[in-house]
PDB file of N, H, CA, C and O in Angstrom:
ATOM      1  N   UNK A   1       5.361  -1.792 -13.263  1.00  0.00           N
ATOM      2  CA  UNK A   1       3.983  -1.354 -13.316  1.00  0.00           C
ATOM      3  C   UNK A   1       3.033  -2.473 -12.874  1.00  0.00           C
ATOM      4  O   UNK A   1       2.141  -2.181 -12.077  1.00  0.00           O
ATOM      5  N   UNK A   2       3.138  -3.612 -13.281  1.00  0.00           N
ATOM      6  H   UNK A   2       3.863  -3.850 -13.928  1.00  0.00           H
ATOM      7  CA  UNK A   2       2.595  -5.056 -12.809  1.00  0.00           C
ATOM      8  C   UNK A   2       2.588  -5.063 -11.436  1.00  0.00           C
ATOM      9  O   UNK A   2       1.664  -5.554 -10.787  1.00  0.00           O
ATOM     10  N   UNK A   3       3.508  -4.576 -10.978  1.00  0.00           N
ATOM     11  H   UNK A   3       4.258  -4.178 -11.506  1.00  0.00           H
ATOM     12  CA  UNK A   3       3.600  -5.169  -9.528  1.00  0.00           C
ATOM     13  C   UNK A   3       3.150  -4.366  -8.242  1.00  0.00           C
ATOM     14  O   UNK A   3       2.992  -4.741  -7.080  1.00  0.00           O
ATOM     15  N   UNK A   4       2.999  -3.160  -8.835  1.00  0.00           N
ATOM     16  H   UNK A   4       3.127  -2.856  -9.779  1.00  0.00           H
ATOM     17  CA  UNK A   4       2.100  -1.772  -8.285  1.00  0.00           C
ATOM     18  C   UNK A   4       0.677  -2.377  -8.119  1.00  0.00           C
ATOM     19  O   UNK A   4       0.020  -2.591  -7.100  1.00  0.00           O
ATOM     20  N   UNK A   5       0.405  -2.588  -9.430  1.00  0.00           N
ATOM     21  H   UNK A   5       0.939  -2.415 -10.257  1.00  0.00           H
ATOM     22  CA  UNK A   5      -1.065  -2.838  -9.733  1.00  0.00           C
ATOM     23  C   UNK A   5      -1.481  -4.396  -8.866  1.00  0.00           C
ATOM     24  O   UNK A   5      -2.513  -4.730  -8.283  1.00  0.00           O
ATOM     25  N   UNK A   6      -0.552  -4.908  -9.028  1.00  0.00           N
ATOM     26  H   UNK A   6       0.286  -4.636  -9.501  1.00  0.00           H
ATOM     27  CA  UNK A   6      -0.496  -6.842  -7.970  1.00  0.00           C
ATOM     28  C   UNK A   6      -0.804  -5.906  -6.473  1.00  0.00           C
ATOM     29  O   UNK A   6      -1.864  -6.087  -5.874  1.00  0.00           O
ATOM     30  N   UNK A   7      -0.063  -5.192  -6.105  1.00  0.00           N
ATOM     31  H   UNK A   7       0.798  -5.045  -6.591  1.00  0.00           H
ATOM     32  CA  UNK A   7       0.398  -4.651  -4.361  1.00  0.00           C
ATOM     33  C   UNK A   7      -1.313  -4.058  -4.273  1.00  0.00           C
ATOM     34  O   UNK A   7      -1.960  -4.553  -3.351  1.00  0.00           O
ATOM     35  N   UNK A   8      -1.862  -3.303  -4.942  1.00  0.00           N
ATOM     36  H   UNK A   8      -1.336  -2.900  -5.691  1.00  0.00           H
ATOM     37  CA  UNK A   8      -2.775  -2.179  -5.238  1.00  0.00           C
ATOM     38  C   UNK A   8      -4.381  -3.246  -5.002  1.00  0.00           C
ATOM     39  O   UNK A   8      -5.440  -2.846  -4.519  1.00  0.00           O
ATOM     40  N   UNK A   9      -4.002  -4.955  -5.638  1.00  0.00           N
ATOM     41  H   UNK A   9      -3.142  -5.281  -6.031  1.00  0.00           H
ATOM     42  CA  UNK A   9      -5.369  -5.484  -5.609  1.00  0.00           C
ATOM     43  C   UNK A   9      -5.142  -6.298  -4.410  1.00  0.00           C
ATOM     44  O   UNK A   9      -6.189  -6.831  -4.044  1.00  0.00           O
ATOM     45  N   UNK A  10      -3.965  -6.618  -3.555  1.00  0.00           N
ATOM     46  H   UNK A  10      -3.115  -6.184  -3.852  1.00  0.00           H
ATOM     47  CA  UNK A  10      -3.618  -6.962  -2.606  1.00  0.00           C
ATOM     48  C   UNK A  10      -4.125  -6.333  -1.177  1.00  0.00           C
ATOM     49  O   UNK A  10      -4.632  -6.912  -0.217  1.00  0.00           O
ATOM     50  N   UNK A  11      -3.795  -4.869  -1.379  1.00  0.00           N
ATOM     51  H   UNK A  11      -3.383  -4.398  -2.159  1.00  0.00           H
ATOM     52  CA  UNK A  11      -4.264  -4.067  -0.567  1.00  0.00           C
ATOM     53  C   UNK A  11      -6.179  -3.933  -0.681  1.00  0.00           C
ATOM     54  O   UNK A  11      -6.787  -3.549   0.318  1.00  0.00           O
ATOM     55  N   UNK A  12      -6.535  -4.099  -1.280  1.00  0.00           N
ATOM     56  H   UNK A  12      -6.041  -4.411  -2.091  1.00  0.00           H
ATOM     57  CA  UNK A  12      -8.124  -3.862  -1.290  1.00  0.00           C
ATOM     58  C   UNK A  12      -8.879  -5.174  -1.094  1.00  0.00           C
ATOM     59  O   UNK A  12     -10.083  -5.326  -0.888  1.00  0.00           O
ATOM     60  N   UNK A  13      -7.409  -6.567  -1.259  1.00  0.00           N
ATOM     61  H   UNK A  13      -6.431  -6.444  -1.426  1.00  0.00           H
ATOM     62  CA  UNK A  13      -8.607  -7.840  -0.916  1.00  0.00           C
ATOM     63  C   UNK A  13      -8.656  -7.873   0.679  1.00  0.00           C
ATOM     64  O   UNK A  13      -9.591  -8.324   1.341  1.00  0.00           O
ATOM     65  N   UNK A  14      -7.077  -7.123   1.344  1.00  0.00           N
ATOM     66  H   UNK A  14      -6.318  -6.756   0.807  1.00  0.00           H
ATOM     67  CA  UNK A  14      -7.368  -7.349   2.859  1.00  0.00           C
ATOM     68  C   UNK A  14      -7.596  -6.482   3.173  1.00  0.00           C
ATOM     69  O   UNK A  14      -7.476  -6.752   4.368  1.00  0.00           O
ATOM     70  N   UNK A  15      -7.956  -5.182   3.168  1.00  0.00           N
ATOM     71  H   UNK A  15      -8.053  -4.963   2.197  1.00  0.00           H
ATOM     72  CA  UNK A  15      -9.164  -3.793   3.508  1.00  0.00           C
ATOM     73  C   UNK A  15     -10.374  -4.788   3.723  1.00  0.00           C
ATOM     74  O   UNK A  15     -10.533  -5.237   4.858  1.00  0.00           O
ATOM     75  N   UNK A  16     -11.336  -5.206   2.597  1.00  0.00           N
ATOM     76  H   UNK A  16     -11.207  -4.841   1.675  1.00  0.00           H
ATOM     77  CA  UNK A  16     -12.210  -6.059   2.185  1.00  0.00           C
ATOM     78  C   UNK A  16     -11.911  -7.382   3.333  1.00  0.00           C
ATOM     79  O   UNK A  16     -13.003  -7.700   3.802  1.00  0.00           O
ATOM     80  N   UNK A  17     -11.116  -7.989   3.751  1.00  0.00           N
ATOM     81  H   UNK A  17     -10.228  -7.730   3.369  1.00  0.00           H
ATOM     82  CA  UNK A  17     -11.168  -8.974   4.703  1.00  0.00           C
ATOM     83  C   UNK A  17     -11.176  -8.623   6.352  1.00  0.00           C
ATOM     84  O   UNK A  17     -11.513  -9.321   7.309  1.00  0.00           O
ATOM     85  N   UNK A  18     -10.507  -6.825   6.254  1.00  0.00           N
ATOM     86  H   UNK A  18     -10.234  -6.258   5.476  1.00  0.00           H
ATOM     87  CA  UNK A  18     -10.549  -6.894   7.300  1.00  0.00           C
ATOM     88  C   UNK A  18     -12.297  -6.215   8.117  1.00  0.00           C
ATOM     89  O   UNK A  18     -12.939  -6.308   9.163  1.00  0.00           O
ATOM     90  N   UNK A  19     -12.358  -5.603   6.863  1.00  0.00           N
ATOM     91  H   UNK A  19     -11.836  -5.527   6.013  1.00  0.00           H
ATOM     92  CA  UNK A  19     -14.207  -4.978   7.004  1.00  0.00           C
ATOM     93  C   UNK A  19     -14.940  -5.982   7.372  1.00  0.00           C
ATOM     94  O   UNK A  19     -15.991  -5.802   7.987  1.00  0.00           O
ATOM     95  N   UNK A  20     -14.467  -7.242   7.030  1.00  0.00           N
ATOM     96  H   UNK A  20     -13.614  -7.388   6.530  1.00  0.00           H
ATOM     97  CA  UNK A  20     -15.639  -8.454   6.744  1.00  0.00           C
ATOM     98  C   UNK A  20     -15.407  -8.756   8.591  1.00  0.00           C
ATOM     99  O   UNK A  20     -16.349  -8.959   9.357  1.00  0.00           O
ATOM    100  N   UNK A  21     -14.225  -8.725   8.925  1.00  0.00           N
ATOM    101  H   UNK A  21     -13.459  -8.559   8.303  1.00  0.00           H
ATOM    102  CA  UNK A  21     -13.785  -9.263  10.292  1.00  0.00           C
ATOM    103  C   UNK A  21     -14.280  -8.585  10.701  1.00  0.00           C
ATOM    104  O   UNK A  21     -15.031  -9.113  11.521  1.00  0.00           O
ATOM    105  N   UNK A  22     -14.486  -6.723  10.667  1.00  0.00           N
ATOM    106  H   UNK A  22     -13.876  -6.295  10.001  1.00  0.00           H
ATOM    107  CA  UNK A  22     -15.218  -6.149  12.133  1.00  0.00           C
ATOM    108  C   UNK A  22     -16.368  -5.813  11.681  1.00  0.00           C
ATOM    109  O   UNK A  22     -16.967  -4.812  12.072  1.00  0.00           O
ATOM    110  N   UNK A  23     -16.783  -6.582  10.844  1.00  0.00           N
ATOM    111  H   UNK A  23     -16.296  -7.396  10.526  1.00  0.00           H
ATOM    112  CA  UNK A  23     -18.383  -6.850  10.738  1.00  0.00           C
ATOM    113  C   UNK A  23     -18.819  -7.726  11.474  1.00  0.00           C
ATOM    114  O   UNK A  23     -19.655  -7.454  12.335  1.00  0.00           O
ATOM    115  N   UNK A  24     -18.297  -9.093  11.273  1.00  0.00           N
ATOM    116  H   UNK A  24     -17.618  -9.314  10.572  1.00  0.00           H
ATOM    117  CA  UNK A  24     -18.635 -10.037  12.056  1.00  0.00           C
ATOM    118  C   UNK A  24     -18.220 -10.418  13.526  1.00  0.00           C
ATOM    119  O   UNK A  24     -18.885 -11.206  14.199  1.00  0.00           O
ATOM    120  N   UNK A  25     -17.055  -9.793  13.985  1.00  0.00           N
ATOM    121  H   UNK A  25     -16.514  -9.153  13.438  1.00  0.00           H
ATOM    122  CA  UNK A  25     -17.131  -9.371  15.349  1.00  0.00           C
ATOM    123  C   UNK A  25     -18.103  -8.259  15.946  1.00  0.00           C
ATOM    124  O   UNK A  25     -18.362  -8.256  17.149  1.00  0.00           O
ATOM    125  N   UNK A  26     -18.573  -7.423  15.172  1.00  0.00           N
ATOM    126  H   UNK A  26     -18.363  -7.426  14.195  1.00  0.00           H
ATOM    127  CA  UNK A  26     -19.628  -6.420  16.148  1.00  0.00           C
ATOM    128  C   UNK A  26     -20.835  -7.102  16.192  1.00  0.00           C
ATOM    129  O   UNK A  26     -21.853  -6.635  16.703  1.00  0.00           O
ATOM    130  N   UNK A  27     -20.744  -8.308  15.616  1.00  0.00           N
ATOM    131  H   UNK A  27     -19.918  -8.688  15.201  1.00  0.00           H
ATOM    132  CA  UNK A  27     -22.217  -9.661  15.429  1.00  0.00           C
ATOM    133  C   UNK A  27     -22.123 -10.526  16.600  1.00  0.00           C
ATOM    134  O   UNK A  27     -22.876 -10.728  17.552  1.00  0.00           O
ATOM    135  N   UNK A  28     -20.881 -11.018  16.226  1.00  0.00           N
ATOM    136  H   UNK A  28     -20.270 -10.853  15.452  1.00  0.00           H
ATOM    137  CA  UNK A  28     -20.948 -12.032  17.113  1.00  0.00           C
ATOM    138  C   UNK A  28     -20.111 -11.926  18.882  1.00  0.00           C
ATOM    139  O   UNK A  28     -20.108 -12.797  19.752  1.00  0.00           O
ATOM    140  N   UNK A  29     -19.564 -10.723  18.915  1.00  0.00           N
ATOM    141  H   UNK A  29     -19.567 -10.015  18.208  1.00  0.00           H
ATOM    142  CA  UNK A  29     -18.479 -10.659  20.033  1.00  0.00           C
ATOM    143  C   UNK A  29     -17.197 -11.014  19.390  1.00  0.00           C
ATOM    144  O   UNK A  29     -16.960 -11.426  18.254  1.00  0.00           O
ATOM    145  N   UNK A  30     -16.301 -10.710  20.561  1.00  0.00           N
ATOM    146  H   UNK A  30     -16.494 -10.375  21.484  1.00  0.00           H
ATOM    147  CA  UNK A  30     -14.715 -11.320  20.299  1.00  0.00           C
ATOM    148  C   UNK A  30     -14.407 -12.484  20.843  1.00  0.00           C
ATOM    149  O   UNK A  30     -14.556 -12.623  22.057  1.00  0.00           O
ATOM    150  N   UNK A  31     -13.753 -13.894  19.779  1.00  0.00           N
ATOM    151  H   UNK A  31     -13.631 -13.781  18.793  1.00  0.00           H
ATOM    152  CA  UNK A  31     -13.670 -14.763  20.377  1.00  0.00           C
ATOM    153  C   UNK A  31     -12.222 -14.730  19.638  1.00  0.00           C
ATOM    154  O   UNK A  31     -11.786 -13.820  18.935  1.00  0.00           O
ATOM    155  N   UNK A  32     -11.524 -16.086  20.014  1.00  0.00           N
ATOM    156  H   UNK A  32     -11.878 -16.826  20.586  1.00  0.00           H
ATOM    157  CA  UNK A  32     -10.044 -16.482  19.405  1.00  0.00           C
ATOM    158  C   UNK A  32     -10.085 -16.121  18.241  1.00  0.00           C
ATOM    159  O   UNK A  32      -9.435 -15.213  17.723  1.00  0.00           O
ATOM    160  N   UNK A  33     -11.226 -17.147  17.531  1.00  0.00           N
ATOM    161  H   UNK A  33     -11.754 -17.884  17.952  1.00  0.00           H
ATOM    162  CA  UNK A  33     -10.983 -16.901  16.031  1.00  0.00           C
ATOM    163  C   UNK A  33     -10.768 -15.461  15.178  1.00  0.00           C
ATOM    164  O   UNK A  33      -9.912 -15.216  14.327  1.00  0.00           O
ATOM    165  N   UNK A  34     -12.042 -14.428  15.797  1.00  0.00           N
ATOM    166  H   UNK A  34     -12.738 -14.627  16.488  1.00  0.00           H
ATOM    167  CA  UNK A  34     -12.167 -13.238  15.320  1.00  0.00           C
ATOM    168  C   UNK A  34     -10.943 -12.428  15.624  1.00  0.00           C
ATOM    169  O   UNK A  34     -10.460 -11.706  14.751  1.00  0.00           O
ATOM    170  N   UNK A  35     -10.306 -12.533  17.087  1.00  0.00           N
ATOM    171  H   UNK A  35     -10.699 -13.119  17.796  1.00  0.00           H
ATOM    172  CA  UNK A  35      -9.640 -11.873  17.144  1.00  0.00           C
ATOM    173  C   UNK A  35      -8.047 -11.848  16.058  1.00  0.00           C
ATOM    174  O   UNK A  35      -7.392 -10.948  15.533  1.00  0.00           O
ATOM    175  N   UNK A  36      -7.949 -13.244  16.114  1.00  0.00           N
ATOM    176  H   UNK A  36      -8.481 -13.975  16.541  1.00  0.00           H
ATOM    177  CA  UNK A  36      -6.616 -14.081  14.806  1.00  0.00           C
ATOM    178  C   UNK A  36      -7.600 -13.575  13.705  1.00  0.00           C
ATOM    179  O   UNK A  36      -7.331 -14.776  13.663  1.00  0.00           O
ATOM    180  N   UNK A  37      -8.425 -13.089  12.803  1.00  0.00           N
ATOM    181  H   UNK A  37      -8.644 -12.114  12.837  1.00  0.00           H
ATOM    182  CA  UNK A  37      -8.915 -12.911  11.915  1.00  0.00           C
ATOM    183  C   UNK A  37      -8.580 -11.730  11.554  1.00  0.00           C
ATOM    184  O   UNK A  37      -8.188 -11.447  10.421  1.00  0.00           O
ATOM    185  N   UNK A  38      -8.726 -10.814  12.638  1.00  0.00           N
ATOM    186  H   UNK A  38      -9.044 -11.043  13.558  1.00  0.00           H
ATOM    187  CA  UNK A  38      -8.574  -8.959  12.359  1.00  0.00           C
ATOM    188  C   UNK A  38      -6.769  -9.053  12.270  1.00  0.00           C
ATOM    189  O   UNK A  38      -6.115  -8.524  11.371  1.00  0.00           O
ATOM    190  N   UNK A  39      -6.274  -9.728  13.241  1.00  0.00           N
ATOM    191  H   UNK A  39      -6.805 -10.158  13.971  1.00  0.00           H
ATOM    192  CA  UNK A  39      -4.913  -9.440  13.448  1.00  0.00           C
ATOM    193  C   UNK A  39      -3.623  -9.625  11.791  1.00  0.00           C
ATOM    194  O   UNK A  39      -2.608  -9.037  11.417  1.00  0.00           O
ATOM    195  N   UNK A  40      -4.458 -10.753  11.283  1.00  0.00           N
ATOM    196  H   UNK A  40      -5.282 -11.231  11.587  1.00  0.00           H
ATOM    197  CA  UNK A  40      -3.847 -11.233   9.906  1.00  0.00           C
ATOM    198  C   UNK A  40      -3.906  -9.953   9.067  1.00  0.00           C
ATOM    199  O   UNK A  40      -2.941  -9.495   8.456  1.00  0.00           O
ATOM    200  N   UNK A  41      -5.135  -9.421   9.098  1.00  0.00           N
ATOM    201  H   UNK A  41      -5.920  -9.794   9.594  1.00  0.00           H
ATOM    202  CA  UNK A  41      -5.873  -8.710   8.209  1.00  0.00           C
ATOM    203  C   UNK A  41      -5.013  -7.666   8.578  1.00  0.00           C
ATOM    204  O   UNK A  41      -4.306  -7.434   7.598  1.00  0.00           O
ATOM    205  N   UNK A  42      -4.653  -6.740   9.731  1.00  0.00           N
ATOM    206  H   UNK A  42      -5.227  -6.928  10.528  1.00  0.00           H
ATOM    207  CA  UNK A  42      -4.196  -5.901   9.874  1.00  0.00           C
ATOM    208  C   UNK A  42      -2.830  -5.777   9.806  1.00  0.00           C
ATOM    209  O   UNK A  42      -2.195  -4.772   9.487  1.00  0.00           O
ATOM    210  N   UNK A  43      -2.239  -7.320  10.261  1.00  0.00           N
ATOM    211  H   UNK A  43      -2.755  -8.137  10.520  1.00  0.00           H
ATOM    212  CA  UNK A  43      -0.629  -7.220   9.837  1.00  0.00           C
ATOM    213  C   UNK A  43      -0.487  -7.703   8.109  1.00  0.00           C
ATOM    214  O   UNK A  43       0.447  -7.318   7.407  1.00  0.00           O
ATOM    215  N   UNK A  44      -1.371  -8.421   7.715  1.00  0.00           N
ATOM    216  H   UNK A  44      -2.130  -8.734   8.286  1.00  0.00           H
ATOM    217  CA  UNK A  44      -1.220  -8.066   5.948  1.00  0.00           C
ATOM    218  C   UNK A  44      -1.461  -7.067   5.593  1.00  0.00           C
ATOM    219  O   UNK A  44      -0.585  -6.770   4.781  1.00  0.00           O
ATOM    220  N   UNK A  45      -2.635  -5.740   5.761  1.00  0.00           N
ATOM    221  H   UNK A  45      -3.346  -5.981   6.421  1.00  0.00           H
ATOM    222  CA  UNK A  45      -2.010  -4.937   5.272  1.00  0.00           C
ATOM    223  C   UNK A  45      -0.853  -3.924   5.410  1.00  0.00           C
ATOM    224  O   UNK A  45      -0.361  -3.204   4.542  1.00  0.00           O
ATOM    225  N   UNK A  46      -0.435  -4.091   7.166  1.00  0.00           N
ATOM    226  H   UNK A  46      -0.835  -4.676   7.871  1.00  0.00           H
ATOM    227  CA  UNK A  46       0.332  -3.149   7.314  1.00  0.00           C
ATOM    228  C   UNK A  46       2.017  -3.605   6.352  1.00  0.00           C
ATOM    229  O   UNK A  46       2.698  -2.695   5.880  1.00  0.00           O
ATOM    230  N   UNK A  47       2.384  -4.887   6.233  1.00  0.00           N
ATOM    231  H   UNK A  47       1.831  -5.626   6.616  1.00  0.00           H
ATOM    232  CA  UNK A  47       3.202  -5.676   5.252  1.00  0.00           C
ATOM    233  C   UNK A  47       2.620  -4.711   3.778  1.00  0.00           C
ATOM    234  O   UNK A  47       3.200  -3.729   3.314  1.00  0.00           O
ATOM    235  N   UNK A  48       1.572  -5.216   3.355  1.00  0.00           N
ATOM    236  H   UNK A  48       1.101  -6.014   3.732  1.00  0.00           H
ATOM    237  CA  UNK A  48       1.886  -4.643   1.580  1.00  0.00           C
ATOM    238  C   UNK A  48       1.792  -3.697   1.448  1.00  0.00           C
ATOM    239  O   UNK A  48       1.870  -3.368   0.265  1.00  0.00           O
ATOM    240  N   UNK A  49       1.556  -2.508   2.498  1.00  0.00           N
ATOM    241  H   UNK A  49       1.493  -2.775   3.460  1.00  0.00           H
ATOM    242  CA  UNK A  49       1.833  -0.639   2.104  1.00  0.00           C
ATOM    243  C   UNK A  49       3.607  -0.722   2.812  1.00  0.00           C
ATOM    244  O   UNK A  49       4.633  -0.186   2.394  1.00  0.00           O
ATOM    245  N   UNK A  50       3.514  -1.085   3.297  1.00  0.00           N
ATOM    246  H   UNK A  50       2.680  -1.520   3.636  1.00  0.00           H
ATOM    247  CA  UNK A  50       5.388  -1.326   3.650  1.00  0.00           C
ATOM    248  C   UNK A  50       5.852  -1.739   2.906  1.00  0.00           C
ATOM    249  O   UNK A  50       6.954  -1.191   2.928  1.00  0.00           O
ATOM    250  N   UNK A  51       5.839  -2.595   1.909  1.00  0.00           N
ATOM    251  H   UNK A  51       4.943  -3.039   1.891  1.00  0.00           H
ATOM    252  CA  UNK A  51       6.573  -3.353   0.913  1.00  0.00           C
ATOM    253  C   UNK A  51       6.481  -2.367  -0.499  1.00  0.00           C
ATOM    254  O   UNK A  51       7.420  -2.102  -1.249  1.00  0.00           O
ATOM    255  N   UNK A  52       5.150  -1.941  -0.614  1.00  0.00           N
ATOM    256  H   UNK A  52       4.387  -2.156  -0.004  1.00  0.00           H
ATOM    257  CA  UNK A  52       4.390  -0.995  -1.808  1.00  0.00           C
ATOM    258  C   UNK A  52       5.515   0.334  -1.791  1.00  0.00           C
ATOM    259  O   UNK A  52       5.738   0.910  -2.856  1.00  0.00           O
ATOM    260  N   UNK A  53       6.146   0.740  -0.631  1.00  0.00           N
ATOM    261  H   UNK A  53       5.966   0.272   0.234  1.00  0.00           H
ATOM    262  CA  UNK A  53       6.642   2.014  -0.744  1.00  0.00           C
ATOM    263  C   UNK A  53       8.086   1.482  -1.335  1.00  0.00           C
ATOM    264  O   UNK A  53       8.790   2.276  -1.958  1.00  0.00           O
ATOM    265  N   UNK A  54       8.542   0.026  -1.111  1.00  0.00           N
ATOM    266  H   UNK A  54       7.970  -0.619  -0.604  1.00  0.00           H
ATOM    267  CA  UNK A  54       9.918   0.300  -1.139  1.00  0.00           C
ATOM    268  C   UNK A  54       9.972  -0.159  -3.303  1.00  0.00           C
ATOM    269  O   UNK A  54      10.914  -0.019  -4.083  1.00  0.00           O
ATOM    270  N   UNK A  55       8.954  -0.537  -3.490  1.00  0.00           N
ATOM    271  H   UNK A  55       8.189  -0.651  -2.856  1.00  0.00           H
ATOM    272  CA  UNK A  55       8.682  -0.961  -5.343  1.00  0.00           C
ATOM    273  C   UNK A  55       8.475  -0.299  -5.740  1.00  0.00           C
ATOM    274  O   UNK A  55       8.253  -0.349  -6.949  1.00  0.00           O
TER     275      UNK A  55
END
């Protein structure tokens, strides 16, 4: 049950990081950084709903 709830606040800090990324790319343009910013964001969460199904 712990570890649902760990996966569950995991998933909403990088939702939340990745919002923050295409916030600040529709500000500033796409540069290296932004683009490595969304990409983390999107391969962390696609990792903890992949991992979430197999717990």
């Amino acid at each position: 049950m712990r570890s649902k709830i760990f996966l569950i606040a995991i998933v909403i800090f990088l939702v939340c990081l990745l919002l923050e990324q295409l916030k600040r790319t529709k500000k500033e343009g796409l540069d290296k950084l932004s683009i490595g910013g969304l990409s983390v964001a999107i391969i962390g969460v696609v990792i903890v709903l992949i991992s979430s199904i197999f717990v």
